[in-house]
C-alpha positions as MATLAB code, in Angstrom:
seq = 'XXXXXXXXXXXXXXXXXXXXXXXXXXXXXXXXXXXXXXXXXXXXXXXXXXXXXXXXXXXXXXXXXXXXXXXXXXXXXXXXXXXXXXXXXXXXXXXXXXXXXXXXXXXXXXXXXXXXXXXXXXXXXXXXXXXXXXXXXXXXXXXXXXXXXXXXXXXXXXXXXXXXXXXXXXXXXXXXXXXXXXXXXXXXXXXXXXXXXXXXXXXXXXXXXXXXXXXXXXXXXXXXXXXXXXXXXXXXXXXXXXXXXXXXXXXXXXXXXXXXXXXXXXXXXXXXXXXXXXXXXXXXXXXXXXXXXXXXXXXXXXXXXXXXXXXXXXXXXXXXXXXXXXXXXXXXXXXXXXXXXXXXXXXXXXXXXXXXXXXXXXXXXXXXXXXXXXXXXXXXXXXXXXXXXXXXXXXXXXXXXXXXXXXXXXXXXXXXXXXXXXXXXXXXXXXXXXXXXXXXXXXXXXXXXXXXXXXXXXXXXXXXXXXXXXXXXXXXXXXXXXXXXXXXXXXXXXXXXXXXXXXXXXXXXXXXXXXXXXXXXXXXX';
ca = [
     104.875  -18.690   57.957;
     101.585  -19.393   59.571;
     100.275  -21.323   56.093;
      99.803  -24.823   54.885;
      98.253  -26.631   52.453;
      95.000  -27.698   52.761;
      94.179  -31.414   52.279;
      91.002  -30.568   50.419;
      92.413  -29.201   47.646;
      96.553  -30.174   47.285;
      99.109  -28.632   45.761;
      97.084  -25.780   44.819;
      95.048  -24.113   46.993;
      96.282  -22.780   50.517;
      94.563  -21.233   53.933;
      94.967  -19.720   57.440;
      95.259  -22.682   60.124;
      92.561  -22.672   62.333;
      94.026  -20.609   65.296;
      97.149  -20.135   63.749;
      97.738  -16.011   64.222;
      99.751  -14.153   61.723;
     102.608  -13.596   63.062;
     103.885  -10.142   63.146;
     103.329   -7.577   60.448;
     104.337   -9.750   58.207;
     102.743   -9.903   54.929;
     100.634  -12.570   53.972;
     101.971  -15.333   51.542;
     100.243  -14.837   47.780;
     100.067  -18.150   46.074;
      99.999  -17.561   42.350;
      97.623  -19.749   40.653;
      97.707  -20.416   36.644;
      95.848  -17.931   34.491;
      94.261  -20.162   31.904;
      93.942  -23.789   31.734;
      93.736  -24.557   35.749;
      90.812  -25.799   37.308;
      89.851  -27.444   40.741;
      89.673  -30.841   40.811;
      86.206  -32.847   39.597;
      84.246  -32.695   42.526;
      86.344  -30.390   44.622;
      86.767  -27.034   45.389;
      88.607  -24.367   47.271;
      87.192  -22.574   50.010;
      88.851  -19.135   51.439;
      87.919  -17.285   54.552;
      89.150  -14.561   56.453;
      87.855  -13.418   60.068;
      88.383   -9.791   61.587;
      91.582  -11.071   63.763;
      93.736  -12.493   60.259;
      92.614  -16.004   61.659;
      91.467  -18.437   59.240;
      88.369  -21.007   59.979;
      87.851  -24.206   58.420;
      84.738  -25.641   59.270;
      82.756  -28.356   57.271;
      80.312  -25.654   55.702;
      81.702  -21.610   55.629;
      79.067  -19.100   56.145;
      81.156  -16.504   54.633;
      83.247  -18.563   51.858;
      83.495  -17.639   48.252;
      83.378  -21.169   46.285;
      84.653  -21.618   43.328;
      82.928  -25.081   42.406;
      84.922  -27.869   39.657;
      84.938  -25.787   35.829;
      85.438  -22.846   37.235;
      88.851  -20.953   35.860;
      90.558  -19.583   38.999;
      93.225  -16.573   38.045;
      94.759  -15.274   40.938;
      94.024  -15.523   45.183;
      95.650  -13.053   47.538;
      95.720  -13.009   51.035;
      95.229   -9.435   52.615;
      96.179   -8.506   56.422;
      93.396   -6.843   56.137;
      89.984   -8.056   57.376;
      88.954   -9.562   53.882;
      89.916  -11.257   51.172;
      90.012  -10.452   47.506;
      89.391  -12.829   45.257;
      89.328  -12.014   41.029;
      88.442  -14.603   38.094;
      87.873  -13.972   34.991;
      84.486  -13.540   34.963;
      84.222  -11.374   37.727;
      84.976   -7.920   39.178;
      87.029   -7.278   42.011;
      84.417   -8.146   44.758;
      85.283   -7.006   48.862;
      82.903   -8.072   51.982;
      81.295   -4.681   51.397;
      79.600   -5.628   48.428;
      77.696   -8.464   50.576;
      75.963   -5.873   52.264;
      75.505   -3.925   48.905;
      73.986   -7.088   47.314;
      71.450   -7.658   49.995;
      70.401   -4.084   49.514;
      69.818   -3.874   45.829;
      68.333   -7.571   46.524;
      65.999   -6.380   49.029;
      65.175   -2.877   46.908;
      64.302   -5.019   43.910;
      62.462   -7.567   45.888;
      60.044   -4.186   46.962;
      60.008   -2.947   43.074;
      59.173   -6.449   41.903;
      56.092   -6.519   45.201;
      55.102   -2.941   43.809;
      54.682   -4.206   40.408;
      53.215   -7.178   41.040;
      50.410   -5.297   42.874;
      50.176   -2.513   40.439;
      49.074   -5.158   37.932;
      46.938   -6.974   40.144;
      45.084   -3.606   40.702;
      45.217   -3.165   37.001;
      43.895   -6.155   36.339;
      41.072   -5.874   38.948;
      40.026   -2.326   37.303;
      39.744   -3.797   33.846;
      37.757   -6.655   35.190;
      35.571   -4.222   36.929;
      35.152   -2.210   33.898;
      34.399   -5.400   31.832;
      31.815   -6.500   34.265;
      30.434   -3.393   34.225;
      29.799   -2.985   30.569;
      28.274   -6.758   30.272;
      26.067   -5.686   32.953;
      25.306   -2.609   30.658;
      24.873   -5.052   27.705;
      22.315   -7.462   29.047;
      20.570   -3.957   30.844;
      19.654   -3.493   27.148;
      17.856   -6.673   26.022;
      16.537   -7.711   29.753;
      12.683   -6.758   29.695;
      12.846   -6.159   33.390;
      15.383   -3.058   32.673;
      13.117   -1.991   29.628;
       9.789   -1.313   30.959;
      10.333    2.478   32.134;
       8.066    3.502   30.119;
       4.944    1.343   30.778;
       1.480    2.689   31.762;
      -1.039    0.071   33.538;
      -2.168   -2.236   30.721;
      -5.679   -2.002   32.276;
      -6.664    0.997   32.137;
      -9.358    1.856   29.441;
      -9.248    4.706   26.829;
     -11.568    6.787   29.167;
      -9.643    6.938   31.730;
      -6.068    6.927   30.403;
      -6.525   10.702   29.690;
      -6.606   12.104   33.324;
      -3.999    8.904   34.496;
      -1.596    9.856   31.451;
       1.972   10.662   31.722;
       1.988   12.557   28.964;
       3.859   16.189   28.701;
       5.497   15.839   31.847;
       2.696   14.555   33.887;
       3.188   11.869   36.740;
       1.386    8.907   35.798;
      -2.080    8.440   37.884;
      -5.111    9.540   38.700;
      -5.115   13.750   38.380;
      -8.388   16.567   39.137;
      -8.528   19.022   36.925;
      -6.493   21.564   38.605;
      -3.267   19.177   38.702;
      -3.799   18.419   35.029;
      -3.857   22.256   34.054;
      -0.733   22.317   36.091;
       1.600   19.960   34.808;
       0.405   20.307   31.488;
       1.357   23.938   31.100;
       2.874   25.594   28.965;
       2.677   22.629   25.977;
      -1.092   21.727   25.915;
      -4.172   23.412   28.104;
      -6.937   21.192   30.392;
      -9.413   21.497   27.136;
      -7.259   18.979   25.555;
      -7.388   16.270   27.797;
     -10.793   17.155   28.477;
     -11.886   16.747   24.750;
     -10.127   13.978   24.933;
     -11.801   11.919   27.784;
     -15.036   13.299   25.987;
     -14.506   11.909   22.965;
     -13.441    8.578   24.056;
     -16.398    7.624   26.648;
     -18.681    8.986   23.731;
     -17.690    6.394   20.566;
     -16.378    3.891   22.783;
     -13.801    1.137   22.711;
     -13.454   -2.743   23.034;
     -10.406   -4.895   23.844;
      -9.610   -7.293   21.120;
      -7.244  -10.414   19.990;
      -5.632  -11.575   17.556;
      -2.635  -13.847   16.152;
       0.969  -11.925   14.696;
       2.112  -13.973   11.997;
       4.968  -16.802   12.254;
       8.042  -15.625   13.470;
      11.141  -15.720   11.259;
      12.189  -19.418   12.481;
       8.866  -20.337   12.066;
       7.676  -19.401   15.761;
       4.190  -20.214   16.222;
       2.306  -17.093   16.484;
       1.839  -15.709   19.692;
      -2.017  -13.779   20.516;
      -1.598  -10.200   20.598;
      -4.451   -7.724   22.210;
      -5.319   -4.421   21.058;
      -7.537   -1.707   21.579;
     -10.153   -1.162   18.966;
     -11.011    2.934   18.838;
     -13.063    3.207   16.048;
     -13.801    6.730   14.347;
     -16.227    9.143   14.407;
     -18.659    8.200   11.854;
     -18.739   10.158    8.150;
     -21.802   10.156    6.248;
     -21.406    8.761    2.960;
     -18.169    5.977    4.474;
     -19.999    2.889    5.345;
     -16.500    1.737    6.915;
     -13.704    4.180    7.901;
     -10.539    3.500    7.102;
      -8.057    1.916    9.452;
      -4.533    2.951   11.040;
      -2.733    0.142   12.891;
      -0.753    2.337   15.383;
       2.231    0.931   16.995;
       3.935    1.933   20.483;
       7.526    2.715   21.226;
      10.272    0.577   23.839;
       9.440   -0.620   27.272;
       5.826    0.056   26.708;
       2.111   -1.096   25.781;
      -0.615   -0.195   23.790;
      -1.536    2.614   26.923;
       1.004    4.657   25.563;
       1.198    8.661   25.073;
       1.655    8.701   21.851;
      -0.660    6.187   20.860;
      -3.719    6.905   22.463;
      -3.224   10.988   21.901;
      -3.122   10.111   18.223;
      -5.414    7.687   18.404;
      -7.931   10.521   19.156;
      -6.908   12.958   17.008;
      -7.613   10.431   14.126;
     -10.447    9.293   15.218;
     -12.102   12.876   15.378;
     -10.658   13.353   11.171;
     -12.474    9.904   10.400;
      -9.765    7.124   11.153;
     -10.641    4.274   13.108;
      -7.288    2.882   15.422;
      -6.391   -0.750   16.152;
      -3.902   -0.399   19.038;
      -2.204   -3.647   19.730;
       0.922   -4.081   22.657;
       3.658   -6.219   20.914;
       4.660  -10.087   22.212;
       5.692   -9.931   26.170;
       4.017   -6.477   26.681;
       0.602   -5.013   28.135;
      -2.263   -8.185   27.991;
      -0.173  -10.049   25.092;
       0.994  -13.542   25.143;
       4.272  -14.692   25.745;
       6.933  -15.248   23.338;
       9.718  -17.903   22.931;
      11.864  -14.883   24.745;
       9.899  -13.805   27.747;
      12.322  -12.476   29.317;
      14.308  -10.716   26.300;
      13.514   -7.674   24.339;
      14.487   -8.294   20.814;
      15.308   -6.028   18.102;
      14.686   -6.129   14.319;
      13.570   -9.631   14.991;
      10.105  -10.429   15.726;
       7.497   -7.566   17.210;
       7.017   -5.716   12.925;
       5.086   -9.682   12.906;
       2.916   -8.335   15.987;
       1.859   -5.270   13.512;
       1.688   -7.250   10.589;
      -0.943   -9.560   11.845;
      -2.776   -6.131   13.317;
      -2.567   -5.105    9.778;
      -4.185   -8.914    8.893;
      -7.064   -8.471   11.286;
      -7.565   -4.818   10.397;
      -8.020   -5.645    6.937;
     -10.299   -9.066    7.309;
     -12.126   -8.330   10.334;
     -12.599  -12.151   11.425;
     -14.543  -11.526   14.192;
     -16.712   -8.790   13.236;
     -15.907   -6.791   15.557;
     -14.804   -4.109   13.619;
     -17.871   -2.943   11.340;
     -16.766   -5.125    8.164;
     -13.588   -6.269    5.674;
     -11.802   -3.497    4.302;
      -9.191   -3.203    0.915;
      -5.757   -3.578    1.125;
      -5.460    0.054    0.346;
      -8.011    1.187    3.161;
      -5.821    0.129    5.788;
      -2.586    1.683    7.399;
       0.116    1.300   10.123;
       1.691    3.835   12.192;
       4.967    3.906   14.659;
       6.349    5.956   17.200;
      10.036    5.712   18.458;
      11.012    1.474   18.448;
       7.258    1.453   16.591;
       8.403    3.605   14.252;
      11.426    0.654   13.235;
       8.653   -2.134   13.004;
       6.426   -0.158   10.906;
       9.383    0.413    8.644;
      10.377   -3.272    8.590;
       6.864   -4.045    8.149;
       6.257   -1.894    5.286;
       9.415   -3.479    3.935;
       8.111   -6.933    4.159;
       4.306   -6.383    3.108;
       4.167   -4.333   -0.611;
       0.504   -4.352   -0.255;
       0.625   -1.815    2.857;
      -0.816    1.883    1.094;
       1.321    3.766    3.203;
       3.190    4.333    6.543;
       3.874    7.151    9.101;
       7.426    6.821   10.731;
       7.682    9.133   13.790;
      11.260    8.725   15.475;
      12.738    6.013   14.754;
      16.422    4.168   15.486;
      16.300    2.698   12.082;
      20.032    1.770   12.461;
      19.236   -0.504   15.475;
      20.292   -1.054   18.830;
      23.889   -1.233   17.598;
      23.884    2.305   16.439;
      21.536    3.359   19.291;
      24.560    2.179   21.851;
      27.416    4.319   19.836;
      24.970    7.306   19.724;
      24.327    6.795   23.768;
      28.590    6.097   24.493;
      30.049    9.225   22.187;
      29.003   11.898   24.069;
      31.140   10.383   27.308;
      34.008    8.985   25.101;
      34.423   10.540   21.818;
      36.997    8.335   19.479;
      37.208    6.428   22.132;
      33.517    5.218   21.723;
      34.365    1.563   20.196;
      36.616    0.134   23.163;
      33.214    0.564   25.307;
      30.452    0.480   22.881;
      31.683   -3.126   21.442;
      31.453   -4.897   24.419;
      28.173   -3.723   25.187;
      26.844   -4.808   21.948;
      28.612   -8.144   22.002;
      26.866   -8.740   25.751;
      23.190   -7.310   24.154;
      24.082   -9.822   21.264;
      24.939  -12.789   23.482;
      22.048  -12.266   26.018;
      19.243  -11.660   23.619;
      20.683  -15.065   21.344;
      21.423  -13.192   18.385;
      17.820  -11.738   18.075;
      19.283   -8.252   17.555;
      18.931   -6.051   14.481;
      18.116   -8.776   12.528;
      16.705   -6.948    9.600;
      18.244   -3.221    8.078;
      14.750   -1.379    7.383;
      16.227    1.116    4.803;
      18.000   -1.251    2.748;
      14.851   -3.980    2.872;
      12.626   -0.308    1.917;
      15.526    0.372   -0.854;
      14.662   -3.280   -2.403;
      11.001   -1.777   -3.528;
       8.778   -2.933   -6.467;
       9.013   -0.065   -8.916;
       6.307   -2.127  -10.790;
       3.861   -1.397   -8.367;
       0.691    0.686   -9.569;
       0.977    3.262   -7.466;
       3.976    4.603   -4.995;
       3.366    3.883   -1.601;
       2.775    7.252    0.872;
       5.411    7.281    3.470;
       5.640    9.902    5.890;
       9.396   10.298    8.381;
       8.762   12.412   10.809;
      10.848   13.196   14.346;
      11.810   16.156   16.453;
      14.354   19.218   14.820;
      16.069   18.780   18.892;
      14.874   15.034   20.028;
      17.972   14.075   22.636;
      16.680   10.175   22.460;
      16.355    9.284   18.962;
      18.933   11.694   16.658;
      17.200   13.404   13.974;
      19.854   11.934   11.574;
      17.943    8.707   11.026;
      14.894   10.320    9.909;
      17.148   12.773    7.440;
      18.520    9.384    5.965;
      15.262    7.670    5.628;
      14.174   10.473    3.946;
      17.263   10.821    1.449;
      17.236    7.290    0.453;
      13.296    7.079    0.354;
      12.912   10.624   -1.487;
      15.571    9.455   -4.624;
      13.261    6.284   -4.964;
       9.618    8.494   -6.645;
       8.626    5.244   -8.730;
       8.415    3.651   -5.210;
       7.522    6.238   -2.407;
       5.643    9.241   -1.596;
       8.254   10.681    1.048;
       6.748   13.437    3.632;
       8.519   14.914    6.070;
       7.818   16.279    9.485;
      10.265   17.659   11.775;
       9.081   20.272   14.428;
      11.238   21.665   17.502;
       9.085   19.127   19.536;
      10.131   20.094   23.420;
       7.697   19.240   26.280;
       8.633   19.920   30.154;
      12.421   18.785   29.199;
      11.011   15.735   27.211;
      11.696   15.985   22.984;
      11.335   12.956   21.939;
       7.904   12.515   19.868;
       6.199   15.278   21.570;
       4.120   16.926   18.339;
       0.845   15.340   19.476;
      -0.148   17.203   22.111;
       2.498   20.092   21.911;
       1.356   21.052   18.193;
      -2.460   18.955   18.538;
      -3.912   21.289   15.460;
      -0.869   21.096   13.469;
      -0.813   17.286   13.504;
      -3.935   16.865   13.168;
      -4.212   18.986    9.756;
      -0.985   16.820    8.733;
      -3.045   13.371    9.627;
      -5.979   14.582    7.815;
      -3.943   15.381    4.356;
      -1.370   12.456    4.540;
      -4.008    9.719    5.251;
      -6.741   11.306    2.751;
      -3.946   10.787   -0.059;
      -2.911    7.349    1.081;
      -6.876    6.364    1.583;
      -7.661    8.013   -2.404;
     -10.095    9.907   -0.234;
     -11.556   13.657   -0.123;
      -9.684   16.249    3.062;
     -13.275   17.090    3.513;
     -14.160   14.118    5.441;
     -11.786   15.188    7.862;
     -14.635   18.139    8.773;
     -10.954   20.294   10.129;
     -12.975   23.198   10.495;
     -15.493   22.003   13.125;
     -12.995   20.690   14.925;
     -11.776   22.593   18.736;
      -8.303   24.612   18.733;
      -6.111   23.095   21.433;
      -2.973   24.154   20.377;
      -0.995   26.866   22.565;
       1.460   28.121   20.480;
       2.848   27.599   16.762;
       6.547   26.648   16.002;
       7.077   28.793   13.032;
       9.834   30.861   13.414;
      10.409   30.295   17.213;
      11.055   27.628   19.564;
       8.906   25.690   22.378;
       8.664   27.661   25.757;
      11.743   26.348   28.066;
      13.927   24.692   24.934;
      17.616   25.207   24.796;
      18.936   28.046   23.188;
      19.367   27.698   19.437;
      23.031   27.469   19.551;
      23.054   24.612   21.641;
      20.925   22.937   19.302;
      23.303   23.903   16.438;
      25.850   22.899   18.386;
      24.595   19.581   19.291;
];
């Protein structure tokens, strides 16, 4: 019949001869095998192979066999005249040569899918890593003092001549005539200002002075801090004017807009100024983090020992000792957060002028910066920025909570202490919503605080951020004279307002600085 019994397997399974043809059209033999219970021998197996002619091939290995290895329950074999074999068990579907072919297709078709994947997640992966990298480089961007110091003017650069090499107002910092200061001054202050200014200045002088801060908060040695001394036009009948300790804002030094514009306003009502540049900035010493701008940690102890030396005058430099009560500090921006701290720490400080300041911190600064771009999204990127700031500045971030150390007051106290929270109605850097809750926890404390307010449409050649000085020069200035006259216990008249020059272009009542944004963006915003 053209079959035999292979010597592999006995007795049960059977194959084409090697060469033998099948003879005829015969069918092929079917061997029945047992449904249940038969197995191939231990170590054996049967092997079944079918070529295009009905030959069979028994070589050592088969290319094309099915094997059916020792365990495995065999049901049924048949031999086809066609050019494959079927072979069924009871595990598996009825399987032809075709579904080799199909096999190797759906293999090959997953192997892509499974390649695809593979990369899509390696891209994935590679984008998040990107995206992390990105906002720990965005992190330490916020502590590193090399990223910070946009905003500093040449420490050297007297009071005479920072006038005319101001960037005040939208003026490029350096050296301007007269012409190029009427220019990019206009429309928010006029040349007469600045003039005044330089005037003034050359007239009742200046000296460069040091001093110590107090310890820092691990018991830091204290690092020598300079200042400007400006003192005030004299007042007959005040032996000694008193003193503001006037503080400048991030990335900057004691040659700061804000500063030295004051500075000269108060100085013409009566007020002398001692002007220092915190720890790491201007012609200060170096602190224990040179290279790491710190936040709610250590630079209110910079003011606080300006506030000392103010008070004891050590040196004699500064025309005498004054009271507690005769001396003041002042802030503008990150100043404005040290003040506040500082006024926390020290009950015997009169009074304190708070001009916008983050007094939630870098923390809240970053959310406020991140939720314009990502809305309720803001954590997933604002968190890891903070964590990096925290890391890279060694945990010297908002250290101390200003409002709640100003909440713990001393209602005892003889007298409330004056404190003045001012900031601009449209400031894009520092939201007006700190100053709004300083000033509604402050104002429901009256056994503790005085609470002013002061919050003008301050916009200056696209800048809004502490602009009143030299946009509104006569408003302030009134505002100076009256809240330091209270705090000082001392007459408005010494302030002499009304021989004082008009510098100031335009008033804010009722309208809003030349070039702002409309009304409903502010609104809006």
């Amino acid at each position: 019949l053209g079959w035999q019994t292979t010597s592999s397997i006995p007795d049960i399974a059977m194959m084409y001869r090697a060469g033998t043809p099948n003879l005829g059209n015969q069918p092929s033999p079917v061997l029945e095998l047992p449904t249940s219970g038969a197995y191939a021998p231990a170590g054996q197996y049967a092997s079944y192979s079918t070529g295009s002619a009905g030959y069979s091939a028994q070589t050592p290995q088969f290319a094309t066999a099915t094997n059916y290895y020792a365990g495995t329950p065999m049901k049924q074999v048949t031999f086809q005249d066609s050019d494959h074999a079927k072979v069924m068990g009871n595990d598996e579907d009825d399987v032809d040569s075709g579904d080799d072919d199909d096999r190797f297709l759906k293999g090959d078709a997953r192997k892509k899918r499974d390649l695809m994947m593979a990369r899509c997640c390696g891209c994935c992966c590679c984008i998040l890593l990107m995206i992390l990298a990105a906002l720990i480089y965005v992190g330490w961007s916020q502590v590193a003092l090399s990223k910070q110091r946009g905003n500093t003017q040449d420490p050297n650069l007297t009071p005479v001549q920072f006038p005319r090499y101001m960037s005040c107002g939208g003026c490029k910092e350096g050296y301007k005539t007269d012409e190029e200061l009427r220019e990019c001054s206009h429309p928010c202050f006029g040349l007469n200002f600045v003039q005044t200014w330089e005037n003034f200045t050359e007239k009742y002088g200046y000296k460069m002075v040091y001093f110590p801060s107090r310890p820092g908060p691990k018991g830091e040695p204290p690092v020598n801090i300079s200042a400007w001394w400006l003192p005030a036009e004299p007042r007959a009948g005040v032996p000694v004017a008193p003193r503001v300790v006037v503080l400048h804002g991030l990335g900057s030094n004691n040659n700061h807009c804000g500063v030295q514009s004051t500075c000269y306003l108060l100085r013409s009502l009566g007020f002398s100024c001692l002007a220092p540049s915190v720890r790491d900035f201007g012609l200060s010493g170096k602190s224990s983090h040179p290279d790491i701008l710190t936040w709610g940690y250590d630079y209110h102890f910079d003011l606080l020992g300006g506030w000392d030396y103010a008070r004891t005058d050590p040196d004699g430099l500064l025309g005498g000792a004054l009271p507690d009560e005769k001396v003041g500090i002042m802030g503008f921006s990150k100043g404005a957060l040290g003040a506040a701290i500082a006024l926390g720490l020290e009950p015997r400080i009169p009074g304190a002028w708070l001009d916008s300041g983050p007094y939630g911190g870098l923390h809240s600064m970053i959310y406020d910066n991140v939720k314009p771009y990502l809305g309720f999204a803001t954590p997933l990127a604002a968190e890891p920025v903070w964590w990096s700031a925290q890391a890279f500045a060694g945990g010297r971030l908002d250290n101390v909570d200003p409002l709640e150390l100003l909440v713990k007051c001393n209602a005892s106290a003889a007298a409330p202490r004056h404190v003045i929270v001012s900031g601009s109605l449209i400031d894009d850097t520092v939201d007006l919503k700190y100053a709004e809750e300083a000033i509604s926890l402050l104002s429901a404390l009256p056994e503790c605080y005085r609470v002013w307010t002061y919050t003008p449409p301050e916009y200056c050649n696209g800048a809004s951020h502490h602009q009143e000085m030299w946009e509104f020069p006569d408003d302030m200035r009134s505002l100076l004279c009256r809240f330091w006259s209270e705090t000082f216990s001392q007459s408005t008249n010494l302030c002499l307002l009304d021989t004082l020059p008009s510098f100031q272009k335009w008033s804010p009542s009722g309208q809003l600085p030349p070039g702002s944004p409309p009304m409903s963006e502010i609104v809006d915003n």
